[in-house]
C-alpha positions, 0 to 999 in steps of 0.5 A: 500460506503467507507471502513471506512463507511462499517466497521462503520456500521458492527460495528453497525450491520448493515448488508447487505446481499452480499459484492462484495469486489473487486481491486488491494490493498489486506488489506482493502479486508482482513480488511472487510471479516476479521471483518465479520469473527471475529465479526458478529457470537460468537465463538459458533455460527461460528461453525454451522453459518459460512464457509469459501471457498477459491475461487479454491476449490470451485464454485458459485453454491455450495456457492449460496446451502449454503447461502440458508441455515437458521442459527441455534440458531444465528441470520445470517449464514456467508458465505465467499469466499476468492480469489473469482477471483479463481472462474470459474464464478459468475453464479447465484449470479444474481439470488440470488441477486433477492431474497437473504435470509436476514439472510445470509451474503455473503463476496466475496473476489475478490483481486488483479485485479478489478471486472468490475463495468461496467458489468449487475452483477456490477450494480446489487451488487450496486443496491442491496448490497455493491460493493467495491472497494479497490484501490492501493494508489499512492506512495506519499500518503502512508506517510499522509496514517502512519500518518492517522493510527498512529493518530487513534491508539492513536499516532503522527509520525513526517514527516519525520519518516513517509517519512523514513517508507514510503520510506522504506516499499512500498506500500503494506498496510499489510506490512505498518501495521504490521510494525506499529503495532511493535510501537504500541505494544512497545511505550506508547499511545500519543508517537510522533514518529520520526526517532530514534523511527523508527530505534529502533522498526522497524529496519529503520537505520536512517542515512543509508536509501532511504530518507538519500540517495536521500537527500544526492543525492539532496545537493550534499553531496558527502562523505554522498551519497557515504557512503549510497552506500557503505553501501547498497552495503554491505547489498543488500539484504535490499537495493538492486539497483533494490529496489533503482533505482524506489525510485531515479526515481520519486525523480529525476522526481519530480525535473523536475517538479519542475523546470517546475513549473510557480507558486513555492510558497510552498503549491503550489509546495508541492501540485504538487510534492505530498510531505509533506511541511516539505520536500519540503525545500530539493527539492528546494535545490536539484533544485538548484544543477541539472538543467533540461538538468543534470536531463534529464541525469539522468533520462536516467542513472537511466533506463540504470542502471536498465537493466545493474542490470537486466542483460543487457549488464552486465556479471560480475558487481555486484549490488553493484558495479552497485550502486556505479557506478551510484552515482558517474555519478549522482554526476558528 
């Protein structure tokens, strides 16, 4: 069951009586266990019909003694378990899956590491209850992921905002959306967002940022490139060279694959490189400028860099110096 179908039907109440909640990507694990939390019981029925564990304080059996207990005045008694992976084992929760009380929910948070799917217990959940799954979504996915987001919360971004806001904030759903958030609180419902907008609600310069700097890298534009450098230099702690470096790797490998591409015509070209078509315009220019054997070159600048900012080979560098160093051998 997907997370959309599973918050579809907690919206509908219909409930099942054990959620194993499992993987590597924290917020939709959060969302799901938080709506159980918020939304199954009213605020007076939580306080006799709803605990909450934390998985280190607690073990399966006393969680198992409290899902056998019938509500009181309410119609399901809520039992949660957040960092179940901090549980010494699962022990009992098969033979509670046998026989489960039907007015119990229980959640079981196991985050940032997979459940085996393959093991008895697994197969059991999945015959008996819902087992999720939340995986990490790949880097160039989280752009269309803001689109999708803003979309259903009454919004449109252009491409590149969401490219700039993906650039800057990571992968990490929950930071993703918090910043998010920010725009939905101060612009009006059906705003399109774009790169001004982003700069003044989330605090993304839109001339000084990663999506600038590898742009300006691709064209060759040697005044603006250095310009990015010396302002990230002089603000690392947003923009620092280990930060950096990861970005312009996978932007440099997506020009090798470019190159390596037998069909380049733009919806195939954008499908093999992951990006939006609104951009793919600034890779085929950047291909004209660097050639497979300059992006082999850089490639291994890129590595080298990333140990001397770690701290090989390097005793008194800075990671600004270091910054402006490895512009320069990229664009010459």
């Amino acid at each position: 069951m997907t997370f959309q179908e599973i918050i579809s039907n907690l919206r509908k109440r219909i409930f099942h009586t054990v959620y194993l909640l499992t993987g590597d990507e924290p917020y939709y694990i959060d969302e799901i266990a938080g709506f159980v939390e918020k939304n199954v019981l009213s605020p007076e029925e939580r306080e006799f019909n709803q605990l909450v564990f934390y998985g280190r304080d607690t073990n399966m059996p006393s969680v198992i003694s409290h899902c056998k207990r019938y509500p009181m005045i309410a119609s399901h008694f809520v039992v949660i378990v957040r960092e179940a992976q901090d549980l010494e084992s699962l022990e009992g929760l098969e033979s509670y899956l046998a026989k489960p009380l039907a007015s119990t929910i229980l959640v079981l948070c196991y985050k940032y590491k997979k459940f085996d799917g393959r093991t008895k217990l697994a197969k059991k959940i999945k015959e008996k209850a819902i087992f999720f799954e939340s995986a990490k979504l790949y880097d160039n996915k989280i752009p269309g992921w803001i689109e999708t987001y803003l979309q259903q919360n009454g919004m449109k971004v252009t491409p590149k905002a969401a490219e700039i806001m993906a650039e800057y904030l990571g992968s990490d759903l929950g930071k993703i959306v918090n910043e998010l958030q920010k725009l939905l609180i101060n612009l009006a419902p059906g705003t399109i967002i774009n790169d001004v907008l982003v700069e003044q609600n989330i605090g993304i310069s839109k001339d000084f940022n990663v999506f600038e700097f590898q742009k300006a890298l691709g064209h060759k534009n040697i005044f603006k490139a250095n310009l990015i450098a010396n302002y990230f230099a002089a603000n690392p702690r947003e923009n620092h060279i280990l930060k950096i470096i990861p970005i312009l790797y996978y932007y440099f490998l997506k020009l090798m694959i470019y190159h390596q591409l037998d069909n380049k015509n733009d919806d195939n070209a954008a499908k093999a490189l992951g990006v939006n078509p609104f951009i793919l315009k600034d890779y085929k220019l950047a291909a004209q400028h660097y050639d497979l054997q300059k992006l082999g070159s850089i490639i291994g600048l890129l590595r080298q860099y990333d140990l001397r900012a770690k701290g090989v080979d390097n005793e008194s560098t800075s990671d600004g110096e270091l910054l402006k160093e490895m512009v320069y051998k990229i664009l010459h």
